[in-house]
C-alpha positions as CSV (number, residue, x, y, z in Angstrom):
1,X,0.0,0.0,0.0
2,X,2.8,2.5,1.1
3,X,4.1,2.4,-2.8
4,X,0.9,2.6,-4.0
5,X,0.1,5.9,-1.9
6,X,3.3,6.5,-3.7
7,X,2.8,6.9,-7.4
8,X,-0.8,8.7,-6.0
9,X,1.4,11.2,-4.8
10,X,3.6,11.9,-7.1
11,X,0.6,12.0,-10.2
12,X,-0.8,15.4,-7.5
13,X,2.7,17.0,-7.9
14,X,3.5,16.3,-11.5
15,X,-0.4,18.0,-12.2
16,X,0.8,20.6,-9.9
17,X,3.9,21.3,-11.6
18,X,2.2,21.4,-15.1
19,X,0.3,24.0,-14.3
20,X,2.8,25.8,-12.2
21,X,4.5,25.9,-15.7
22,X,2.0,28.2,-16.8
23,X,0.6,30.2,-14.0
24,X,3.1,30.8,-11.9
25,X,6.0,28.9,-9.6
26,X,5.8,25.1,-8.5
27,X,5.2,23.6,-5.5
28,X,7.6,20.6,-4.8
29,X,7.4,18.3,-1.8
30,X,11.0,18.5,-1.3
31,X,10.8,16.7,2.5
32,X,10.8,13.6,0.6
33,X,13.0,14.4,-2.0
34,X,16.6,12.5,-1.2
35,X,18.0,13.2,-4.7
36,X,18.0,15.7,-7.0
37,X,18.8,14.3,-10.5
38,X,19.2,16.5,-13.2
39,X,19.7,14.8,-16.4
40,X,20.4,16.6,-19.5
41,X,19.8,15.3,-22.9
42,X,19.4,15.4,-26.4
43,X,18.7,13.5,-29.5
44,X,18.7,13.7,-33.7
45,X,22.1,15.7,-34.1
46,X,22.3,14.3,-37.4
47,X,25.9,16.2,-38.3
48,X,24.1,19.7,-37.9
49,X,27.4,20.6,-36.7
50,X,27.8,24.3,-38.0
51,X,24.8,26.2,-37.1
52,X,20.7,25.3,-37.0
53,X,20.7,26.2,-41.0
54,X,19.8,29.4,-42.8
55,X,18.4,32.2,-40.9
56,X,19.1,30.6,-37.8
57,X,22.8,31.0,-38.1
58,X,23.4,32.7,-34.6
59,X,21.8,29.6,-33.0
60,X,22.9,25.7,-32.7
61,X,26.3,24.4,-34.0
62,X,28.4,21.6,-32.1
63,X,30.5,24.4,-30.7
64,X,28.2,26.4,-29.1
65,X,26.4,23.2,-27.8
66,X,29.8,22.1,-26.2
67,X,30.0,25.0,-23.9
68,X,26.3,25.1,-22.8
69,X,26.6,21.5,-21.9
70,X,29.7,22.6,-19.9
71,X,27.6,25.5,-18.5
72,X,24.6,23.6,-17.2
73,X,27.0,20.7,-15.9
74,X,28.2,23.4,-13.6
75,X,24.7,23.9,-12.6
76,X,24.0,21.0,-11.4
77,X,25.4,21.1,-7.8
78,X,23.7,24.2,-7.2
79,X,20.9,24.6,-5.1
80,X,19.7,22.8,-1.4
81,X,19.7,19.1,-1.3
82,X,21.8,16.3,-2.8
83,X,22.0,16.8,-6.4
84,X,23.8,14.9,-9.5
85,X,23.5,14.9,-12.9
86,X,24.0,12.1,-16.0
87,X,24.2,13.1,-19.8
88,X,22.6,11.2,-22.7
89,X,21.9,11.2,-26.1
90,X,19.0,9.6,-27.7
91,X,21.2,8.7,-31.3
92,X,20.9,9.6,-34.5
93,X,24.1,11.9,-33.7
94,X,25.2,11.3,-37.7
95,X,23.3,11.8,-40.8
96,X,24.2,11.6,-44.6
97,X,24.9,14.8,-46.1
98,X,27.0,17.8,-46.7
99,X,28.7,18.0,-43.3
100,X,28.6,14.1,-42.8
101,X,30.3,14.0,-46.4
102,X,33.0,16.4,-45.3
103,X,34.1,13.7,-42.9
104,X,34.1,10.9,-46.0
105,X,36.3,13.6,-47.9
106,X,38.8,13.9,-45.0
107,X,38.9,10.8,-43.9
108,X,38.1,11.7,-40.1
109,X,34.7,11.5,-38.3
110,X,33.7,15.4,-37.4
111,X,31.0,14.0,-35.6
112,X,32.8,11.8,-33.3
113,X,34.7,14.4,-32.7
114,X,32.1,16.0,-31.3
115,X,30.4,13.3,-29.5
116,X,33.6,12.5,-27.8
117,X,34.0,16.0,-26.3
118,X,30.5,16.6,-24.9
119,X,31.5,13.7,-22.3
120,X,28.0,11.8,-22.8
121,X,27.7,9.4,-20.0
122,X,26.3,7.4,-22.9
123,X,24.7,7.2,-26.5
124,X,21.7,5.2,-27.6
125,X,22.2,3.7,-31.2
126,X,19.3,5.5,-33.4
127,X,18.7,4.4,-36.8
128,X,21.0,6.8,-39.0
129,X,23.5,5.7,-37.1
130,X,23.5,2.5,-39.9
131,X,22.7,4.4,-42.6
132,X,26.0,3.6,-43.9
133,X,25.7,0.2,-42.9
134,X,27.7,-1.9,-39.9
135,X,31.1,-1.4,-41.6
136,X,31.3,2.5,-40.9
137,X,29.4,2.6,-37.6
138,X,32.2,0.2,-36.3
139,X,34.7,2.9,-37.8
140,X,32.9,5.7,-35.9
141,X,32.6,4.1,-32.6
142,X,36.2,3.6,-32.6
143,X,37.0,7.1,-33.5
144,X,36.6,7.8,-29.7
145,X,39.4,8.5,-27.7
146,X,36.6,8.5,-24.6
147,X,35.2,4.7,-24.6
148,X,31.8,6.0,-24.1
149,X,29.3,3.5,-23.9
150,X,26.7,2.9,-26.7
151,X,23.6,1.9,-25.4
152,X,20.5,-0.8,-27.1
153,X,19.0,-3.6,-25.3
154,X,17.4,-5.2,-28.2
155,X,19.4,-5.4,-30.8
156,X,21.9,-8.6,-31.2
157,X,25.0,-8.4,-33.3
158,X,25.8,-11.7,-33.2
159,X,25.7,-12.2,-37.2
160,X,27.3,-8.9,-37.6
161,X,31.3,-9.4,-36.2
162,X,32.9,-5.9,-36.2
163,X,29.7,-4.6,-34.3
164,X,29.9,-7.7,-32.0
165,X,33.5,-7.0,-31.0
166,X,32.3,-4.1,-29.4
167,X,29.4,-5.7,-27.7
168,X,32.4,-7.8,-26.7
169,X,34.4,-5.2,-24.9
170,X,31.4,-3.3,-23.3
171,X,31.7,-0.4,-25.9
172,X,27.6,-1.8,-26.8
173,X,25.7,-2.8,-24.5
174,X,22.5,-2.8,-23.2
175,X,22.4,-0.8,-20.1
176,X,24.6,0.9,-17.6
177,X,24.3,2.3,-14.0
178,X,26.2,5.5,-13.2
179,X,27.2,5.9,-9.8
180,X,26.1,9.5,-8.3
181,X,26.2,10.6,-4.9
182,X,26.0,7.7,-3.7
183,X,23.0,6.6,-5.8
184,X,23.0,3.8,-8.7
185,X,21.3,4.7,-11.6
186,X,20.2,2.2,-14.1
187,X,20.1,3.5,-18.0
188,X,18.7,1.2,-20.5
189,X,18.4,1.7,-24.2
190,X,16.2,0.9,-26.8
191,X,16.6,1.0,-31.0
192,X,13.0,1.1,-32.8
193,X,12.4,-2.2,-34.1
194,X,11.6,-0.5,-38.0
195,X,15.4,-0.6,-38.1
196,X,15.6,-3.0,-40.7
197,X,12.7,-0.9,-42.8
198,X,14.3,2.6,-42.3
199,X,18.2,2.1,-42.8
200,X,21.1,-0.5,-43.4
201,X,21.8,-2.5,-40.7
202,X,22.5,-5.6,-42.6
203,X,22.6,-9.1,-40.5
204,X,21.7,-6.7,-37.1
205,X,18.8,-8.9,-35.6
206,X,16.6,-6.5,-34.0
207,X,14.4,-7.6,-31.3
208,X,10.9,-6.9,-29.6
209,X,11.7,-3.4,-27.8
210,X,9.4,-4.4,-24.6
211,X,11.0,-7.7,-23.6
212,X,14.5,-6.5,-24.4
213,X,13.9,-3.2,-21.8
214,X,11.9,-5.4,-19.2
215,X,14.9,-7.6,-19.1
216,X,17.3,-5.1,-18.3
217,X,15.4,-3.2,-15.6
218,X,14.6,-6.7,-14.1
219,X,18.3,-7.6,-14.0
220,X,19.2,-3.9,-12.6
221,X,16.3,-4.0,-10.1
222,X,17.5,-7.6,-9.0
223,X,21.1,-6.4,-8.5
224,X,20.7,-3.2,-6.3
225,X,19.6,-0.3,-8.4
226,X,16.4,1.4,-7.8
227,X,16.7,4.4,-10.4
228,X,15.7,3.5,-14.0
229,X,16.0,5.7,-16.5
230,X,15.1,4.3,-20.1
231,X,16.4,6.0,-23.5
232,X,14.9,5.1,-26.8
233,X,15.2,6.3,-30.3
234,X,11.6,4.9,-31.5
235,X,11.1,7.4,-34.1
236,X,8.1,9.3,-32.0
237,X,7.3,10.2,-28.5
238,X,3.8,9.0,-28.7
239,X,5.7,5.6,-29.2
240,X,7.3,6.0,-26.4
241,X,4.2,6.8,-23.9
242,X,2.6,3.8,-25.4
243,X,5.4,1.8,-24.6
244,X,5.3,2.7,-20.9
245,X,2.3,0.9,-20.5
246,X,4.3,-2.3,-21.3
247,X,6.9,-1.6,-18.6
248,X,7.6,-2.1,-14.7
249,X,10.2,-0.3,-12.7
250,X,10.6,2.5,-14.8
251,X,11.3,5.9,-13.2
252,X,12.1,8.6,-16.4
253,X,11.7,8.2,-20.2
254,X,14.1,10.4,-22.8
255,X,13.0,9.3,-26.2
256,X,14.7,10.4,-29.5
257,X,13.5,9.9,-33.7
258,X,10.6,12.2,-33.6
259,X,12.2,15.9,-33.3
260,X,9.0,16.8,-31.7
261,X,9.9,20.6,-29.5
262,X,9.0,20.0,-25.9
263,X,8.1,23.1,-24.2
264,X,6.2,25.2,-21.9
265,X,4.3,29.2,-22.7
266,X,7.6,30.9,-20.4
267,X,10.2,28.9,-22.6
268,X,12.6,31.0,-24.4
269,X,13.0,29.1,-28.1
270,X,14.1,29.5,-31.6
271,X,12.6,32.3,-33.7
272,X,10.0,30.6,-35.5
273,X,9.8,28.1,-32.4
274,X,6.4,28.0,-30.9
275,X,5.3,26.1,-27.6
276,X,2.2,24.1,-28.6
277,X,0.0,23.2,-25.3
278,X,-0.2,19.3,-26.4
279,X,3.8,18.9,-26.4
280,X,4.3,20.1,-22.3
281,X,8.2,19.5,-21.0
282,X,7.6,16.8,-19.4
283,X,4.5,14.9,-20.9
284,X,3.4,11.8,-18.8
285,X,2.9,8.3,-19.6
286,X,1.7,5.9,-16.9
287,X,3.8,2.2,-16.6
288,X,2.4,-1.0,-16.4
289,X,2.8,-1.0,-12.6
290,X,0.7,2.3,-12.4
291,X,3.6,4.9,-12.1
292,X,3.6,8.1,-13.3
293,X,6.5,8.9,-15.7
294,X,7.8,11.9,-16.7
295,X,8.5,11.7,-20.8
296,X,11.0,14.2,-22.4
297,X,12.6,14.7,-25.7
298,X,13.6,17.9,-27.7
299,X,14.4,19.1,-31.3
300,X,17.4,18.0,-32.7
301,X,19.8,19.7,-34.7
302,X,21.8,20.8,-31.7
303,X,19.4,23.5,-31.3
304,X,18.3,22.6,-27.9
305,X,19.9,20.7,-24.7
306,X,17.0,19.7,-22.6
307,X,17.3,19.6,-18.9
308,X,15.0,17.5,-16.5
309,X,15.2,17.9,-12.7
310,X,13.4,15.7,-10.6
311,X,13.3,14.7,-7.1
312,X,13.6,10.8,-5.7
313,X,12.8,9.8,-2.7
314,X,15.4,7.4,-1.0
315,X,13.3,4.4,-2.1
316,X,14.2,5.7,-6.1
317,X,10.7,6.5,-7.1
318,X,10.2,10.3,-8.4
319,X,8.1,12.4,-5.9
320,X,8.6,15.9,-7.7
321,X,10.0,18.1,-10.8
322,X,11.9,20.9,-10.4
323,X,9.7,23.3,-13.1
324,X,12.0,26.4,-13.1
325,X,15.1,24.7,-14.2
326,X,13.4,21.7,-16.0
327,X,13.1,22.5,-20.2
328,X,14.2,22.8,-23.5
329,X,17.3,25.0,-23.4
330,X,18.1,26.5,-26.8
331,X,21.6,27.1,-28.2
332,X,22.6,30.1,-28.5
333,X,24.8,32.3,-29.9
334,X,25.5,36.6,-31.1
335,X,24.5,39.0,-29.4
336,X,21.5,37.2,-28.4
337,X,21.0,37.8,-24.4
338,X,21.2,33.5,-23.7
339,X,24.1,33.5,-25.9
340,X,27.1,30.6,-25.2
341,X,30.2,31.3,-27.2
342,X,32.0,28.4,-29.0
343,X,34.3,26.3,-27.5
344,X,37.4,26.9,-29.3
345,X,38.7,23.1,-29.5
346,X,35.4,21.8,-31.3
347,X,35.5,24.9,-33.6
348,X,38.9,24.4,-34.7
349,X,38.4,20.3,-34.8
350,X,35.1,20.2,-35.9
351,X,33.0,23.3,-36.8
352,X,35.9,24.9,-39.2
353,X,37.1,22.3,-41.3
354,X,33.3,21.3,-42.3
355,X,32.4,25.0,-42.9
356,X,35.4,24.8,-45.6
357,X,33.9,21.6,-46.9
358,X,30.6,23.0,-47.5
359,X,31.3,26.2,-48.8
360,X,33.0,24.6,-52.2
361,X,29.8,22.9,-52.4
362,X,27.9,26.4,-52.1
363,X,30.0,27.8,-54.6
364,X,28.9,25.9,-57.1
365,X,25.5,27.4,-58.4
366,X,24.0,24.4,-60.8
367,X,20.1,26.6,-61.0
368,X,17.4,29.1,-60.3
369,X,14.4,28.5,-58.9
370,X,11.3,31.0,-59.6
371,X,9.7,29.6,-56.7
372,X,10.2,29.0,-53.0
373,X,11.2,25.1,-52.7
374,X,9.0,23.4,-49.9
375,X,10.9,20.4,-48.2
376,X,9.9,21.1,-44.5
377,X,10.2,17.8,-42.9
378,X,6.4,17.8,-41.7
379,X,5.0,18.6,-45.1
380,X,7.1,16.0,-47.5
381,X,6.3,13.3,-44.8
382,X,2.1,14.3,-45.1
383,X,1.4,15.7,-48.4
384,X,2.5,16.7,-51.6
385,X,5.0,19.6,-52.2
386,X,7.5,20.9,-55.3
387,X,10.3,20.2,-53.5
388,X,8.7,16.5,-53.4
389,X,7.5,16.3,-57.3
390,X,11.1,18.0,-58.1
391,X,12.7,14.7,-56.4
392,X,10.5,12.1,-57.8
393,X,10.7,13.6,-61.4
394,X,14.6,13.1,-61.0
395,X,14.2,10.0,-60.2
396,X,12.0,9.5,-63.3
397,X,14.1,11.4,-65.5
398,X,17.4,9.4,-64.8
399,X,15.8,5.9,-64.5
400,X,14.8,7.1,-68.0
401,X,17.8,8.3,-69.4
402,X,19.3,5.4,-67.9
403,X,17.1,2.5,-69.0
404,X,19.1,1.3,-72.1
405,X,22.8,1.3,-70.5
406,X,21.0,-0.9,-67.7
407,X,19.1,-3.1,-70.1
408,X,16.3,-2.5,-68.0
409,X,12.6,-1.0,-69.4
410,X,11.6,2.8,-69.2
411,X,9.7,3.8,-65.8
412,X,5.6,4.2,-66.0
413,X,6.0,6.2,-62.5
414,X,8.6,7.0,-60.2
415,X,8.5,7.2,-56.1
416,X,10.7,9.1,-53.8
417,X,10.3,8.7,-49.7
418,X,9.0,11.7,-47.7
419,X,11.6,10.3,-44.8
420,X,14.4,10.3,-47.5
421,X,14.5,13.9,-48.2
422,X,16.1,15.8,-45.9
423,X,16.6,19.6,-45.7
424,X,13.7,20.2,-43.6
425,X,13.3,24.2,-45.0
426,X,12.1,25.9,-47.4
427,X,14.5,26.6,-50.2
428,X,13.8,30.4,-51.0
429,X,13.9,31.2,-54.9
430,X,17.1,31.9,-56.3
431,X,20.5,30.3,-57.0
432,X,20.2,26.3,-56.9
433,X,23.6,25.1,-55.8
434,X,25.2,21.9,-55.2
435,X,24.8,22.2,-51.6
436,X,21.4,22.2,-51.7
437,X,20.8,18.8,-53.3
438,X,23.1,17.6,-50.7
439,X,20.6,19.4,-47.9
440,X,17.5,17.9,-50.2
441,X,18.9,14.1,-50.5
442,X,22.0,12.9,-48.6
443,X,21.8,9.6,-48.0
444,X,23.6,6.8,-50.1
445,X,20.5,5.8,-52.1
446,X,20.6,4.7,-55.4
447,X,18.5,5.9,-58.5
448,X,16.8,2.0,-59.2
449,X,14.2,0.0,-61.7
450,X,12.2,-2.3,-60.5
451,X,10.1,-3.7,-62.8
452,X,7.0,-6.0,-63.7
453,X,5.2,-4.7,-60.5
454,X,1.5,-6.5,-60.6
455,X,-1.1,-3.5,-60.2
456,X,-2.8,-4.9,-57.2
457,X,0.9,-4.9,-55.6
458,X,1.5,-1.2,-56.6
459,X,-2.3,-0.6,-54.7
460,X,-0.7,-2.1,-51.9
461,X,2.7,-0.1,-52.2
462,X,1.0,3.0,-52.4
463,X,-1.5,2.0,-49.2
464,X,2.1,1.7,-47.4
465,X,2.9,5.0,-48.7
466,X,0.0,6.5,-47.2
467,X,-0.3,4.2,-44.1
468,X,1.5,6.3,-41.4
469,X,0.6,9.6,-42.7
470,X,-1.7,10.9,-39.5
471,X,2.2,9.9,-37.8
472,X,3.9,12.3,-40.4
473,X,5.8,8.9,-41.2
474,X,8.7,8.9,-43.7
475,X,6.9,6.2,-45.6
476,X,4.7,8.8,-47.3
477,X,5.6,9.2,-51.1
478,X,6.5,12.3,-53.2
479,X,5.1,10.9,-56.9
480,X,6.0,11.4,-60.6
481,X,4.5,10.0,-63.6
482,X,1.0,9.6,-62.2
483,X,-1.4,11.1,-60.0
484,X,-3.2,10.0,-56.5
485,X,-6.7,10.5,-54.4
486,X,-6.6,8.8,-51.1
487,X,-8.8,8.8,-48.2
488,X,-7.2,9.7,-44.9
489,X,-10.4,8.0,-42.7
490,X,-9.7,5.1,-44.3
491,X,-8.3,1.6,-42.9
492,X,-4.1,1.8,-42.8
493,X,-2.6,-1.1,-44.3
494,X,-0.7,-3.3,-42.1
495,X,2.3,-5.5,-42.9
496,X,4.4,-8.2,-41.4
497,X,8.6,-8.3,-41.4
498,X,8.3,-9.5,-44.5
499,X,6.4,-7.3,-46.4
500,X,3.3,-9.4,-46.4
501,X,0.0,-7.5,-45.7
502,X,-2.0,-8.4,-42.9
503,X,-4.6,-6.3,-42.8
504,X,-5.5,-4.8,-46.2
505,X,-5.4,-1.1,-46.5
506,X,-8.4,0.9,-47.7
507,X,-7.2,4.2,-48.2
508,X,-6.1,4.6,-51.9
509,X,-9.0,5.3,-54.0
510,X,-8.0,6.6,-57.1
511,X,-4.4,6.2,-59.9
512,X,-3.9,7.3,-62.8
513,X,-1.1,7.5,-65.2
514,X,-0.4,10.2,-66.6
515,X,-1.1,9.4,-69.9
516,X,-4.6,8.9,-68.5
517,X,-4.5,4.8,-67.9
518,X,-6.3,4.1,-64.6
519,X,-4.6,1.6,-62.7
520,X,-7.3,2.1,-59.6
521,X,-10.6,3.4,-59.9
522,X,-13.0,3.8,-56.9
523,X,-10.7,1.9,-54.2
524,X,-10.6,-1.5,-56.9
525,X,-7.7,-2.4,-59.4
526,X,-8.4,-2.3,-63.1
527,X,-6.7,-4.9,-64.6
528,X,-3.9,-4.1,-67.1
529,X,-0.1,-4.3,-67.6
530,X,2.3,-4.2,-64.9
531,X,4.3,-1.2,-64.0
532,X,7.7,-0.4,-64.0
533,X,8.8,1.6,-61.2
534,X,12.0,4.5,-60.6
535,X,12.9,4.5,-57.0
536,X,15.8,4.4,-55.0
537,X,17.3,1.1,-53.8
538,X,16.3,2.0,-50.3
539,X,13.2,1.4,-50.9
540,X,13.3,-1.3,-53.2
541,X,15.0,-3.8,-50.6
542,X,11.7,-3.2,-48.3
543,X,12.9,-0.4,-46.5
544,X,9.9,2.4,-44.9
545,X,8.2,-1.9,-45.3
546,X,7.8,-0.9,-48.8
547,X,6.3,-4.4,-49.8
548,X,8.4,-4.8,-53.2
549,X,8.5,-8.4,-51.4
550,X,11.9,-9.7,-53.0
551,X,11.1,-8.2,-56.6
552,X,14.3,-7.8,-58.5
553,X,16.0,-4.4,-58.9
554,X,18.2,-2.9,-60.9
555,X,20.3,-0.3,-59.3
556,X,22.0,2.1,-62.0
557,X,25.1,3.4,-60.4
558,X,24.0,7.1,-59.9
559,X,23.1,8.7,-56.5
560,X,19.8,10.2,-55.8
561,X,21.5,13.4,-55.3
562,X,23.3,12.9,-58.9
563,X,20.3,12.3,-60.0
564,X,18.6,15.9,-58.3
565,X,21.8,18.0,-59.6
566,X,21.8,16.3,-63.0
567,X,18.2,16.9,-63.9
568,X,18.1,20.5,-62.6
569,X,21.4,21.2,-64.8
570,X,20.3,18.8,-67.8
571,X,16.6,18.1,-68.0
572,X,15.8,22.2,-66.5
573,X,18.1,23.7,-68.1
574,X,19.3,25.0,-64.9
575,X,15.8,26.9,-64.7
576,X,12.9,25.4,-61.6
577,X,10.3,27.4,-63.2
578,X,7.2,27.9,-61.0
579,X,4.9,26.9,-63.7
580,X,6.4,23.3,-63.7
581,X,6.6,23.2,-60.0
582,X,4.0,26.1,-58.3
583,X,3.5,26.5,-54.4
584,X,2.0,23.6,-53.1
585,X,2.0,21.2,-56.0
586,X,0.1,20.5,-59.2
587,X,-2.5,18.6,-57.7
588,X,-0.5,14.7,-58.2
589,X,-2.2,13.9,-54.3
590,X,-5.3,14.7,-53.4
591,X,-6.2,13.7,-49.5
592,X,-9.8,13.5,-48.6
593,X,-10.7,13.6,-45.2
């Protein structure tokens, strides 16, 4: 009863301190507080290592984040009680791209660089992280001259050797406990089980998150340490409070993946940053065992370090939230009044080297645009944009101009990934340079043909595309070659591991070719010929659960982002006129409901 009268407790203050947040200060039960545990965090770096992008250059950068991390570790010892602090990163701390490809150019890992200065007590393995497949990520991981530890309970690299070496020597594992003020403090990490659908991570065997986590906090429980804190990359926070509900024994919850901005009306953010009232720093999910547990994430980008202080009793369970100090805290930089100025060793190792990189790639001007480019992350992953046709007609184009080298047929339609474009921005009208189709499409994907594709299989590839779009997932497709009506109320497809659909999706209702064929009419197939489709070979090996279902694919030796520069140079004539590609689209998607 006692630890039941517990978690009642604490759900009073938590409430309290919610709406403290807003109205005015908090009221923490600090007589049972016997710990004050600040743990600072932050997730989706993805090589941002410069600045937080155009406009924003006075904010973010690996430099500036360096010294604010030094800054509020200093913080942490101040104030009445026993406090102590941990450090974590959620993963995805690399990402293809312009700044990731200045470390392939010189031959040394920026980013590690990085990581390994910011003293992380440790680093959850997120999915970009194997974008570049086991090989490099072994690389990277032993770039640091700190052995931090890299953190995932359910993944097993026992088919994968380099990786396993690690796990050999403790440099992977699946949790750790920190020793602080005399407290033990149980971390335990977690990859999202769509690994194998959303990057490379070859003969990695990825298992059930749940089990993996429960495992951990039984065996840390059963040894001694009454402090869990769990730290997943699973792609969005709402996964995250669902998978509380699956847990015991869990005290805290820092989840990584969805970039979603945590924050409350009197937190200073980002111009253009906006607290929205449904995203409070912390939300709350509730575990298995009925506790209450404080959930907290923050943009990446290195625009934000988030801090979470909360009070534990001597049993370990959380009793209070700090409010004042607990929050997004956003990089900053100028002559902004936050401002943090950069620490000189990770600008001179890091930040300078990569600016040099990337400025010979902005030097070289390959277009104009008449029109404002839309590739903001949220848009490209729900609905269709320019930015998004501009992609998928490259892709349509080469496979095209490529088709008779390759031996392969011409492409009826071609498909791009929202999650596989990148830049996150809108590209203001103007110069086109090489940079930006580096920004636009980084990773190592390959323009690809696959062809013979039945029509009531390219129903169900295009019910995948649209499947996870209420989750702004970066299934959803950008289109070329043919146009699209679906029906957002609709039934989401479901699929297995293998690509196999288990419950049938009802959402597409209407495709048409562009030459006017209609492939489905009214939610049914018409029967016809088979279609050949231009893709990337992300996508055609399953990935995003793309159910190509072992088709054969040809990929034709040219990079999506070869592709992007190519056809604005060749096929545009260096000229993105807004007739071909207005504001908003041309009306290829149409979403009902």
């Amino acid at each position: 009863m006692q630890h039941e009268r517990s978690f009642r407790r604490f759900a009073l203050i938590v409430v309290t301190a919610f709406v403290a947040v807003v109205t005015g200060p908090s009221a923490n039960a600090t007589g049972d507080v016997d710990l004050w545990l600040t743990i600072l965090h932050n997730n989706d770096g993805e090589s941002q290592l410069i600045d937080a992008g155009g406009g924003l250059e006075d904010f973010g950068g690996a430099a500036r984040f360096k010294t604010l991390v030094d800054k509020l570790k200093g913080q942490v010892q101040k104030g009445p009680g026993r406090r102590a602090g941990i450090f974590v990163s959620s993963g995805d701390n690399f990402l293809a791209g312009p700044e990731f490809n200045a470390s392939l150019d010189a031959g040394v890992f920026f980013d590690a660089i990085a990581l390994d200065r910011f003293r992380y007590d440790a680093i959850v393995l997120g999915n970009h992280d194997f974008d570049f497949g086991p090989d490099i990520l072994v690389d990277f991981i032993n770039q640091f001259l700190r052995k931090v530890p890299y953190i995932s309970a359910n993944l097993d690299f026992s088919e994968e050797p380099g990786l396993q070496v690690l796990a050999n020597r403790k440099r992977i594992v699946g949790s750790i406990v920190v020793n602080r003020r005399g407290k033990r403090i149980g971390v335990v990490g977690a990859t999202t089980e769509q690994l194998p659908f959303i990057s490379s991570p070859r003969n990695t065997i990825v298992n059930e998150v749940a089990g993996a986590i429960q495992g951990e906090i039984d065996a840390l429980t059963a040894g001694g340490v009454n402090i869990i804190v769990v730290v997943s990359h699973l792609q969005s926070i709402n996964e995250d409070i669902a998978l509380a509900l699956e847990l015991t024994g869990v005290d805290v919850m820092i989840a990584g993946g969805g970039d979603e901005l945590l924050a409350n009306a009197d937190d200073v953010l980002l111009p253009g940053d906006e607290a929205d009232p449904n995203l409070p720093y912390p939300m709350l999910a509730i575990g298995a065992d009925g506790a209450n547990i404080p959930v907290v994430t923050t943009s990446g980008s290195y625009r934000y370090l988030g801090r979470l202080v909360v009070g534990l009793n001597a049993a370990g369970e959380v009793v209070a939230l700090d409010d004042p100090l607990s929050g997004p805290v956003r990089v900053a930089g100028g002559t902004e009044p936050d401002a943090v100025p950069p620490d000189p060793i990770v600008q001179a190792l890091v930040v300078d080297p990569v600016v040099d990189f990337v400025e010979s790639l902005a030097a070289n001007v390959i277009g104009t645009s008449e029109v404002d480019l839309d590739g903001v992350r949220g848009n490209v992953r729900t609905m269709e944009t320019n930015e998004g046709n501009l992609i998928a007609d490259s892709l349509f184009w080469q496979a095209t101009q490529l088709a008779g080298s390759f031996g392969t047929p011409v492409p009826d339609v071609a498909l791009q990934n929202g999650g596989g474009i990148r830049n996150d921005a809108v590209i203001p009208a103007g110069d086109i340079t090489e940079l930006d189709t580096f920004d636009m499409v980084p990773f190592g994907n390959f323009v690809t043909l696959v062809a013979g594709i039945p029509r009531d299989q390219f129903k169900e590839i295009m019910e995948n595309a649209v499947s996870q779009v209420e989750n702004v997932g970066g299934r959803f497709a950008q289109i070329s070659g043919f146009s699209m009506t679906y029906d957002a109320a609709g039934t989401a497809q479901e699929l297995d591991a293998d690509g196999n659909v288990t419950t049938a999706g009802t959402r597409v209702l209407d495709i048409t070719l562009d030459d006017g064929t209609q492939i489905v009419s009214g939610g049914t197939v018409v029967a016809g010929d088979a279609l050949n489709i231009a893709t990337i070979d992300f996508l055609a090996r399953g990935g995003d659960q793309y159910p190509y279902r072992g088709a054969p694919f040809t990929p034709m030796g040219v990079s999506y982002q070869q592709a992007l520069s190519a056809y604005i140079e060749d096929a545009l004539a260096g000229s993105i006129t807004a007739a071909q590609y207005p504001e908003g689209g041309e009306g290829r998607i149409t979403r009902i409901n």
